[in-house]
GUBA-459918 format. One record per residue: x, y, z of N, C-alpha, C, O, CB in turn; residue in one letter. Coordinates in steps of 0.2 Angstrom, whole numbers, plus 5000, padded with zeros to 4 digits. Atoms other than C-alpha are relative to their C-alpha. Glycine has a CB too. Layout:
XYZXYZXYZXYZXYZA/...
END
This chain:
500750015003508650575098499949964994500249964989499750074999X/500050065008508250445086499750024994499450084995499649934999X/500049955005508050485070499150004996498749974999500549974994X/500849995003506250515060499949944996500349954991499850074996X/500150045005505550355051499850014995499350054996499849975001X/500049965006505350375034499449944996499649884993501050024996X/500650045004503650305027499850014990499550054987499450025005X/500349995006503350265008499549964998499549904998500550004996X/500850025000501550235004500150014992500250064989499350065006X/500050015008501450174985499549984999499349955004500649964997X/500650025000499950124978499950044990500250084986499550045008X/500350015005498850104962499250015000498949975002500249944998X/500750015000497050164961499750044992500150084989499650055006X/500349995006495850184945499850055001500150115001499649964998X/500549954997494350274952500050045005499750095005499649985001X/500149964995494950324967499949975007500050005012499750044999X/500050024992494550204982500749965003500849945009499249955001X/499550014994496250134985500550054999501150045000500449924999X/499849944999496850314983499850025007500250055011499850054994X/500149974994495650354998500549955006500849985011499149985001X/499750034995496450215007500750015003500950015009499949964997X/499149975002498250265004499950065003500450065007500350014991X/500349944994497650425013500049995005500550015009499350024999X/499950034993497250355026500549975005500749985011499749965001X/499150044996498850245028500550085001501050075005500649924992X/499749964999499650415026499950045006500350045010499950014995X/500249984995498750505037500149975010500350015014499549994997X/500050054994498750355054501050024999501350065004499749884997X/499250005000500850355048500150075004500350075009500350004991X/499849934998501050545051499950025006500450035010499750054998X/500350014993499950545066500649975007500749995013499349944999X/499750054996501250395073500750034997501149994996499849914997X/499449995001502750505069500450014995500850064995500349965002X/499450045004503550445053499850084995499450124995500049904996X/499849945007504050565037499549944996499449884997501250004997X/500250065004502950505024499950054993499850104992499249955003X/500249985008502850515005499349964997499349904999500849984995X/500450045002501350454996500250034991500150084989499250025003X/500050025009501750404976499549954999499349905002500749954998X/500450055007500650344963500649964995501149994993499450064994X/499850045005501350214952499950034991499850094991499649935002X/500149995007501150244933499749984999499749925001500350004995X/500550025004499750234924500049954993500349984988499750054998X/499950045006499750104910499550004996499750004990500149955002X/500549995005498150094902499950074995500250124995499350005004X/500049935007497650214885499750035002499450025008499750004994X/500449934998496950374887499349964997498949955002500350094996X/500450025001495650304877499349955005498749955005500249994995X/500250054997495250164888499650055009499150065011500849945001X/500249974993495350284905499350074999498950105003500850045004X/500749935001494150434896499349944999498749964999500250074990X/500850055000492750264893499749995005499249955006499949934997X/500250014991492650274913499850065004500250085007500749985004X/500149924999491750444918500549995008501050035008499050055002X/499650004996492550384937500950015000501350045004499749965001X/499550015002494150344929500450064998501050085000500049964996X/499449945002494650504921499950055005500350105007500050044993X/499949934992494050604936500550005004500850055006499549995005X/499649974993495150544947500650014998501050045001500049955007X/499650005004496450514933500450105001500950125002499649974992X/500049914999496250724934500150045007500550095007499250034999X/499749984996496150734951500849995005501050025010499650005002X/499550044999497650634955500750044996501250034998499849934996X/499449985005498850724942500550045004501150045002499650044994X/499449994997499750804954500649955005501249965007499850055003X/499450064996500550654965500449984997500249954992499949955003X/499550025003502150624961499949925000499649885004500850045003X/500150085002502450454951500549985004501050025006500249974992X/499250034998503550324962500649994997500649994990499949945002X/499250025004505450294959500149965005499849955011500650084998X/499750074995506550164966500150045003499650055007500649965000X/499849974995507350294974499550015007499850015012500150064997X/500250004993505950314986499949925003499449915006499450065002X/500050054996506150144992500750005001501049955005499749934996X/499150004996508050174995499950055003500550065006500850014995X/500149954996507450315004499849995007500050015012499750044997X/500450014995506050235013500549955008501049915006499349954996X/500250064994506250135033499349955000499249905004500050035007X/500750025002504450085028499649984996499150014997499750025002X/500350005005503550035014499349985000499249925003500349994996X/500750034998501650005013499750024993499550084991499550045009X/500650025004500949954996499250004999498849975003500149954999X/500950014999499049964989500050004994500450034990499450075004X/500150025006498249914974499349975000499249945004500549954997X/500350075000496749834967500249934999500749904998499750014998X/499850075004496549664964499950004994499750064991499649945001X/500250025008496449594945499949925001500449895001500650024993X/500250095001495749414945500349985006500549925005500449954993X/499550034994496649384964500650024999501050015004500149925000X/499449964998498249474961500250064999499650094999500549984996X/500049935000499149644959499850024993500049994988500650025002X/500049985005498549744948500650024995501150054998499650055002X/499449985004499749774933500550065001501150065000499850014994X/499749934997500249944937500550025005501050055004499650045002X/499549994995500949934952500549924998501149914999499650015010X/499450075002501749754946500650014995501149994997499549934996X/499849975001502449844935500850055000501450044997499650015002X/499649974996503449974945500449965005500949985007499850045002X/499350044997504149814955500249984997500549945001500049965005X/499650025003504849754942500450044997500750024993499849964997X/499449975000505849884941500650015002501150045000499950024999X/499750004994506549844956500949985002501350005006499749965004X/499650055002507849724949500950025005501349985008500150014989X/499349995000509449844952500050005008500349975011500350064996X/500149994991508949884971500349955004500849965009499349995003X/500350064997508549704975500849965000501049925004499349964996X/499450055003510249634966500550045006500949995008500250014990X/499749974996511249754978499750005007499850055010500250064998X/500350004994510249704994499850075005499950075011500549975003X/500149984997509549864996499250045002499050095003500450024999X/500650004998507749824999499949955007499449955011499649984995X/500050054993508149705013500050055007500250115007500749935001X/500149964993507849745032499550075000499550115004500950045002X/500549974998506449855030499449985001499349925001499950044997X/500850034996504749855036499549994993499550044989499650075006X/500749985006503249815022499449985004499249955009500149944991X/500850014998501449815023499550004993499750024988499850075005X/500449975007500049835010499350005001499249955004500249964993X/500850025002498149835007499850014994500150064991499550025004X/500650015005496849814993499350025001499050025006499949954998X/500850005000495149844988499849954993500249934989499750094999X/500350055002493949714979499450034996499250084999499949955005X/500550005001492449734968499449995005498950025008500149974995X/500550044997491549614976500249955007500849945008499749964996X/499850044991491549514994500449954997500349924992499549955005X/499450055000493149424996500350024994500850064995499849925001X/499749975006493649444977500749984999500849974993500150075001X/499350014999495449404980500550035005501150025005500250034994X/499649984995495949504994500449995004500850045005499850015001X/499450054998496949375004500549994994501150014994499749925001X/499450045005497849314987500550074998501150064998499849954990X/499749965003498249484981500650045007501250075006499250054997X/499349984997499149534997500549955001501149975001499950035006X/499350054998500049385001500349994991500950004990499649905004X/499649975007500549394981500850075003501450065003499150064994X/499749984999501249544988500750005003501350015003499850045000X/499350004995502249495003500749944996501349944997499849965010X/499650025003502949364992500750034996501250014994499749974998X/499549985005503849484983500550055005501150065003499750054994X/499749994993504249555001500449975004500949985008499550005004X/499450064997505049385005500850014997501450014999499849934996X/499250005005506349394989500250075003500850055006499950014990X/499849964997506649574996500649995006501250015007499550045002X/499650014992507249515012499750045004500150065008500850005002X/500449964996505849615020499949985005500049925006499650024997X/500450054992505049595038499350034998499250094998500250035011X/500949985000502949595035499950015005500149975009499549954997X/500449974995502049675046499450014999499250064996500250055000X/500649995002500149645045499650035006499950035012499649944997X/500449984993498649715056500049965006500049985012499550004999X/500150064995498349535064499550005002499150044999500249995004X/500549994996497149515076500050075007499750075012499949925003X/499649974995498049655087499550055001499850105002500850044998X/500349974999496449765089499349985000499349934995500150044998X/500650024999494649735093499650014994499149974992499750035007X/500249995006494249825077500149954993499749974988500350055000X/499850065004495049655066499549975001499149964996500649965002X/500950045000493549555073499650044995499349994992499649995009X/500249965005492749675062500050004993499549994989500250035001X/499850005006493449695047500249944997500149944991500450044999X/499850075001494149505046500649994997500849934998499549974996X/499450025003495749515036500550025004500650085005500250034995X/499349984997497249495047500550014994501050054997500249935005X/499549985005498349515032500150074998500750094998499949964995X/499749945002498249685027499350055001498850045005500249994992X/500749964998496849825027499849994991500149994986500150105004X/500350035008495449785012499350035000499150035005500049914998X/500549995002493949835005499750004993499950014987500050045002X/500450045004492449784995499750074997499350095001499649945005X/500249935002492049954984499349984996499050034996500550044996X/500450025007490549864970500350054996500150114997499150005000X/499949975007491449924956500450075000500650114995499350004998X/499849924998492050084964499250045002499250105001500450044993X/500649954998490250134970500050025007499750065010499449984998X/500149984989490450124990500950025001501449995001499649895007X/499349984996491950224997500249985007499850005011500150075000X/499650044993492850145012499850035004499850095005500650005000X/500549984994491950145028500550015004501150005003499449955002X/499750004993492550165044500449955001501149955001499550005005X/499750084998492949985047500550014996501150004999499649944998X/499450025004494049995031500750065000501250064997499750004992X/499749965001494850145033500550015006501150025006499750054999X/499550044994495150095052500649974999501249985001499749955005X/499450065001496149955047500450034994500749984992499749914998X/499649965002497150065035500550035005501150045003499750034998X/499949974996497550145050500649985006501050025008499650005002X/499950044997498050025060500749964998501249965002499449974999X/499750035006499049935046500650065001501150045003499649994992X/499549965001500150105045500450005008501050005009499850074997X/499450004993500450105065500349975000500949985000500049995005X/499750054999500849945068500749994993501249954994499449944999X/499350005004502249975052500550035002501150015002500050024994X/499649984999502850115059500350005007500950015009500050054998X/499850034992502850065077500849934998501449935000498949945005X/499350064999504149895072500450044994500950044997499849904996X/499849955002504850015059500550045003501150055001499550044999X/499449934997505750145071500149955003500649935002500050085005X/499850064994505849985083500749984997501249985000499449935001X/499650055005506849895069500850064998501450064999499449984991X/499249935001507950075065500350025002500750054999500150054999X/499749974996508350115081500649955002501249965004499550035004X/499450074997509149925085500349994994500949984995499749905003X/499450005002509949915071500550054999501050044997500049994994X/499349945001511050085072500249995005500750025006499950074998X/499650014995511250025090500649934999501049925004499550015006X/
END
């Protein structure tokens, strides 16, 4: 019997809509088999800064129990699937962050050969959401990672329009992720863990 694929769903949200999202990827993952962990990144900003946000410290509050990521669960994971907002077109700092912590992993080659994935959410239309994932896979390259995006592989992409990752357009954090966005969350986690165990099973054979 092959072995259970082991998903780690990392991610960065303020207010809470690329937390919903990260849910979702969690959720589609489980559904599709795999072991999964969902980590938050560390918070960076002041307390001061996150209590001038009534959204911010809410979710800051409701959030407080997910454990923070560690390398360790990327030496753990067969999968990994990133989320973040944007900031100006790239990752938000937080989770940028915690990949630069990566240094010792990366220098011992043991982020290569897995699967990545990732999505975002945007203020506003468009926003950065192309740069901010492909930002990411770039750092997916140096890994020696295999990306994995949605593509056009469901009828539901004509839809939502980003073949690169799953994304959404919140104004500011006032609209929570629709269908469309949460689909392609969905979507984004099969298709990881579908080439995922594909990828786990030919290499131990």
């Amino acid at each position: 019997m092959a072995a259970q694929t082991k998903v780690a769903v990392i991610y960065y949200s303020a207010t809470g809509i690329t937390y919903q999202m990260a849910q979702a990827v969690c959720e589609a993952a489980g559904e599709a088999g795999a072991d999964v962990r969902l980590r938050k990144v560390r918070e960076l900003a002041p307390d001061e800064a996150i209590r001038s946000n009534s959204g911010w410290q809410a979710h800051h509050l409701e959030t407080q129990d997910v454990p923070e990521a560690m390398v360790d669960d990327l030496s753990w994971a067969d999968v990994v699937i990133m989320g973040a907002p944007t900031r100006y077109g790239m990752v938000a700092a937080q989770l940028k962050q915690f990949i630069d912590t990566t240094g010792p992993l990366w220098a011992k080659g043991a982020l290569a050969n897995k699967v990545y994935s990732a999505f975002t959410s945007t203020a506003t239309l468009h926003g950065g959401q192309e740069t901010t994932l492909t930002a990411l896979f770039n750092v997916f390259y140096h890994w020696g990672g295999i990306v994995v995006t949605p593509g056009y592989t469901d009828s539901s992409q004509f839809i939502a329009g980003n073949p690169y990752g799953a994304s959404h357009v919140s104004n500011n954090g006032e609209i929570a992720p629709d269908a469309v966005a949460l689909g392609a969350c969905a979507l984004t986690a099969r298709r990881a863990v579908l080439i995922g165990a594909a990828l786990k099973q030919g290499m131990a054979g």
